[in-house]
TIKOL-620817 format. One record per residue (C-alpha): residue in one letter; residue number from 1; x, y, z. Coordinates in Angstrom, 3 decimals, padded with zeros to 6 digits, m for minus. Example, Ala and Ser with C-alpha at 12.3 -4.5 7.8 and 13.67 -1.06 7.14 Angstrom:
REC type seq        X        Y        Z
REC    A   1  012.300 m004.500  007.800
REC    S   2  013.670 m001.060  007.140
***
This chain:
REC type seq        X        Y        Z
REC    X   1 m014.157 m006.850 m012.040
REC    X   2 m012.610 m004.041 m014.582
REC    X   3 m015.541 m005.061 m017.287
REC    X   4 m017.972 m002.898 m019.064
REC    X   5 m018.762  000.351 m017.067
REC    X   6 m022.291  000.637 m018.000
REC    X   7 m024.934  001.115 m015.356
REC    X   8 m025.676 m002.806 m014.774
REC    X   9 m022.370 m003.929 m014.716
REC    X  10 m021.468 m001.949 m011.689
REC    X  11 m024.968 m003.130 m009.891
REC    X  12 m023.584 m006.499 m010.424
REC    X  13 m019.940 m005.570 m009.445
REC    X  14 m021.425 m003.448 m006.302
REC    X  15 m023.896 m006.868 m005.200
REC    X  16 m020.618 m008.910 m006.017
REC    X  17 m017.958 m006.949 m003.515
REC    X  18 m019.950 m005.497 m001.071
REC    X  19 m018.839 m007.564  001.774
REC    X  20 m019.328 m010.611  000.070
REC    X  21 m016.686 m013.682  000.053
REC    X  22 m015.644 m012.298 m003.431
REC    X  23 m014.405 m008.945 m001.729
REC    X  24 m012.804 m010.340  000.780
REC    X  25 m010.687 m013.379 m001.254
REC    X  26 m010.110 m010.620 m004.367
REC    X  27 m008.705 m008.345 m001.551
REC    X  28 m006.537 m011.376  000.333
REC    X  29 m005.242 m011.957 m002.693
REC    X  30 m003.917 m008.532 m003.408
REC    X  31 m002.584 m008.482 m000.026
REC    X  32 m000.142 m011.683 m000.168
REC    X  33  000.862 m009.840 m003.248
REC    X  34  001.854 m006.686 m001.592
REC    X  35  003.542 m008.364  000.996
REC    X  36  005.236 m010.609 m001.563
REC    X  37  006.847 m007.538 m003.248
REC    X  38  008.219 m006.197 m000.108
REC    X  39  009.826 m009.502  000.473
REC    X  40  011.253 m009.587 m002.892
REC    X  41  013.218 m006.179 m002.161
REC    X  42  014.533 m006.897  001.149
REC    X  43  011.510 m005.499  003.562
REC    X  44  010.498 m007.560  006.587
REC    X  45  007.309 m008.148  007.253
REC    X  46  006.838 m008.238  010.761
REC    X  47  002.821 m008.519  010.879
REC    X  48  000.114 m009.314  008.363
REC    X  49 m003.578 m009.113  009.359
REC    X  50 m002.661 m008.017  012.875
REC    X  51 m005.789 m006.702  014.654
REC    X  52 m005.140 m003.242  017.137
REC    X  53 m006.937 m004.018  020.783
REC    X  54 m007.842 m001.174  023.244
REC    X  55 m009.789 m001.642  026.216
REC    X  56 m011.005 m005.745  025.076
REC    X  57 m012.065 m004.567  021.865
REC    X  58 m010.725 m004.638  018.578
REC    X  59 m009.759 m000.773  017.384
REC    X  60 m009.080 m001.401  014.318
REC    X  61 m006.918 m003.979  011.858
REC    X  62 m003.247 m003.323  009.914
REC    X  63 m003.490 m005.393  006.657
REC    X  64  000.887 m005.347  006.996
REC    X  65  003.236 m004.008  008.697
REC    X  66  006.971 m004.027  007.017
REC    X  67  010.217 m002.938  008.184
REC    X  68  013.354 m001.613  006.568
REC    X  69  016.678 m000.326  008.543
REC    X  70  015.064  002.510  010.733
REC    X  71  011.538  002.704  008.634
REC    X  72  008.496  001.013  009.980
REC    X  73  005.555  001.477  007.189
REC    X  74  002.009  000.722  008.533
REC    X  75 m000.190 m000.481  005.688
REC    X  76 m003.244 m000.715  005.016
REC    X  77 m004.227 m002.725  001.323
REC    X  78 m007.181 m001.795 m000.423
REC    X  79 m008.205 m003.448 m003.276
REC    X  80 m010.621 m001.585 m005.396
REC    X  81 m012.669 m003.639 m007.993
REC    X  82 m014.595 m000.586 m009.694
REC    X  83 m013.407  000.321 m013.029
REC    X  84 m013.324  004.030 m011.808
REC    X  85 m014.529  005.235 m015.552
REC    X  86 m017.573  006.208 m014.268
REC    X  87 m018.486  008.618 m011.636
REC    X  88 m020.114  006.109 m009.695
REC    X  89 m017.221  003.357 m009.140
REC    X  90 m014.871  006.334 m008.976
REC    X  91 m017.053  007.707 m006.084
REC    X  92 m016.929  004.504 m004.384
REC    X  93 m013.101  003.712 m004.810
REC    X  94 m012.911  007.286 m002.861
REC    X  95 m015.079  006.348  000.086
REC    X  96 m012.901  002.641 m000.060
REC    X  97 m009.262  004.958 m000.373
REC    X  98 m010.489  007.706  002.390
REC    X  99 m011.997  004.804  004.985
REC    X 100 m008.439  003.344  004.757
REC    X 101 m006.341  006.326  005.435
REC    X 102 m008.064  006.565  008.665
REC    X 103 m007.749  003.402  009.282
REC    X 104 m003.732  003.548  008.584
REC    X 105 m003.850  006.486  010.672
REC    X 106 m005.529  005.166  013.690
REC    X 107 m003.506  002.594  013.671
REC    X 108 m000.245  004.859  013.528
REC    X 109 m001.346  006.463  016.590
REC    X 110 m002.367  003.615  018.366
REC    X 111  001.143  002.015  017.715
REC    X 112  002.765  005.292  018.553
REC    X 113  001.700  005.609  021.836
REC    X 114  002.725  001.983  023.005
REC    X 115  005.450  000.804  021.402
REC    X 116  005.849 m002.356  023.420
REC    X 117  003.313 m003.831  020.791
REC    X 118  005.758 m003.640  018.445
REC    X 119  008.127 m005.225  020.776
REC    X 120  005.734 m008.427  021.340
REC    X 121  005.151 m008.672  017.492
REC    X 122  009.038 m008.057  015.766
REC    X 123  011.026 m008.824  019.092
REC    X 124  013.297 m006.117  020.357
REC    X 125  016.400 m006.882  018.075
REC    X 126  013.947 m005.603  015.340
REC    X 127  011.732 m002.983  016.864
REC    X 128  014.539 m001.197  018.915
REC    X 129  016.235  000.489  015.554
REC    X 130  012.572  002.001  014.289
REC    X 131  013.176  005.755  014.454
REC    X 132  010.085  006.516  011.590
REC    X 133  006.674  005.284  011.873
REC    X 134  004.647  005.785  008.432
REC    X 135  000.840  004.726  007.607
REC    X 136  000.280  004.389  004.495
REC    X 137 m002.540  003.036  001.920
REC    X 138 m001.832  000.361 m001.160
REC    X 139 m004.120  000.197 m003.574
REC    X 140 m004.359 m001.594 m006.516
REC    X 141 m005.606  001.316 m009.103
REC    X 142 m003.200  003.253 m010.442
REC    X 143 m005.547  006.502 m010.411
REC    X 144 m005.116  007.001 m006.761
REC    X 145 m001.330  006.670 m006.720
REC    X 146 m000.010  010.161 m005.022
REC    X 147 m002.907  010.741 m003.859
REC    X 148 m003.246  011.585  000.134
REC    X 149 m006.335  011.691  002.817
REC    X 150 m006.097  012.625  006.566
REC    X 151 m002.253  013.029  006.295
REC    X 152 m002.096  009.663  005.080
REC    X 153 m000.273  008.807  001.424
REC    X 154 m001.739  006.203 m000.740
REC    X 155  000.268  004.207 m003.030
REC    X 156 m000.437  002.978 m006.115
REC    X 157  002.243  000.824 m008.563
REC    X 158  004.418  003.511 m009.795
REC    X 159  004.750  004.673 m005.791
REC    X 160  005.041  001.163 m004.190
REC    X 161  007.516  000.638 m007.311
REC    X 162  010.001  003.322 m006.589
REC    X 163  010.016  002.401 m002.699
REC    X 164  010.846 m001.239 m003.074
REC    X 165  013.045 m001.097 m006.605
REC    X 166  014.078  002.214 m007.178
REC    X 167  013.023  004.357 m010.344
REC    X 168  014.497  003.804 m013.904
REC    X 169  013.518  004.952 m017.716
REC    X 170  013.921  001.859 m019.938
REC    X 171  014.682  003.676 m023.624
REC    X 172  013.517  000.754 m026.340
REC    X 173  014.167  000.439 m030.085
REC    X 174  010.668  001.196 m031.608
REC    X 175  011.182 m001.412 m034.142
REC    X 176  012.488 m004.330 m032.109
REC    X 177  011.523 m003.801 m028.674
REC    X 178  014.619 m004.485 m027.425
REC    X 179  015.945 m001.620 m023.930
REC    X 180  019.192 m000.040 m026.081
REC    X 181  019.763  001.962 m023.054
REC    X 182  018.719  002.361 m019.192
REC    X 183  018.542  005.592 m017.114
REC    X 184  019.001  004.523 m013.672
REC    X 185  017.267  007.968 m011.555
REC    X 186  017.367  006.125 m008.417
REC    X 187  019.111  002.326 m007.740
REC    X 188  018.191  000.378 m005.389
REC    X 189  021.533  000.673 m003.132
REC    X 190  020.527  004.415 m003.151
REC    X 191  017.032  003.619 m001.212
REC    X 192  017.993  004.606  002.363
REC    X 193  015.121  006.101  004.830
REC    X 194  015.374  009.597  003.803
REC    X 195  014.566  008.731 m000.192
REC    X 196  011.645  006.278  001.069
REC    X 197  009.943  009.014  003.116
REC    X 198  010.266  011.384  000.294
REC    X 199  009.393  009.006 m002.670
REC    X 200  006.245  008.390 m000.991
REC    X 201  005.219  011.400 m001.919
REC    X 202  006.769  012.340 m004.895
REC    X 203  007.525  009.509 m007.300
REC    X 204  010.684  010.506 m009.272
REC    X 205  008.514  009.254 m012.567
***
């Protein structure tokens, strides 16, 4: 998927992904993995693959929805496979990034404006101490991390990293390898609701 960029390579990448079975396991995969890393640093996930109804029909899908303390994040995964060193595949990761946003956001409103969904998903125990409700987009290539569409943040590594784990600056001996010293800019005790809804925006890094 991240091979040679030359002009070939992404016509076989582009007949390879576009809703074929490879897009859709490479981009399963990638969201177990997400939802893996939330569980790892104490997030509940509370929905994965849920679809949105209105009126019978199906108005749109949440890849995960994860919960921690008063924060409710409504995500949306995209897994890009371009290499994005060329304009096309960079192009295309754009269209992929911007379609999710709205989706995130669509979503966010939809949940918004009847919360007893929540309540029918997470229970009331859970759902009754969400006081912030934040779509968001995960992606998988680092070049969109920071980035925002239609109000809606998208999340790369260094982003998803600081909201699960906290931020640090590892200082290693060139000539060993070995971490002599660690600059701790934000632990993870210090991740309450407040730095979340900030660091999504603005990765300390």
């Amino acid at each position: 998927l991240h091979g040679a960029t030359g002009r070939w390579n992404a016509a076989i990448r582009e007949r390879l992904l576009h809703g074929g079975a490879l897009a859709k396991e490479v981009g399963a995969k990638w969201e177990q993995y997400f939802a893996d890393r939330f569980r790892e640093s104490g997030w509940l996930v509370i929905g994965e693959g849920v679809k949105l109804r209105a009126g019978g029909k199906i108005l749109t899908d949440v890849d995960l929805l994860v919960v921690r303390a008063d924060l409710l994040l409504v995500v949306q995964v995209k897994a890009l496979g371009g290499s994005a060193l060329n304009p096309y595949d960079h192009w295309k990761n754009r269209l992929v990034i911007e379609k999710g946003c709205r989706q995130a956001a669509l979503a966010y409103h939809h949940l918004q404006s009847d919360l007893r969904l929540l309540r029918g998903m997470a229970g009331r125990a859970v759902t009754e101490h969400i006081r912030i409700i934040q779509p968001v987009v995960l992606s998988n290539l680092g070049l969109f991390d920071g980035w925002e569409h239609a109000g809606v943040p998208v999340l790369g590594e260094t982003l998803l990293k600081s909201i699960t784990e906290g931020s640090k600056v590892n200082y290693v001996d060139s000539k060993t390898g070995r971490t002599v010293h660690t600059r701790h800019l934000l632990r993870p005790e210090e991740l309450t609701t407040e730095a979340i809804v900030k660091g999504r925006r603005a990765p300390i890094e």
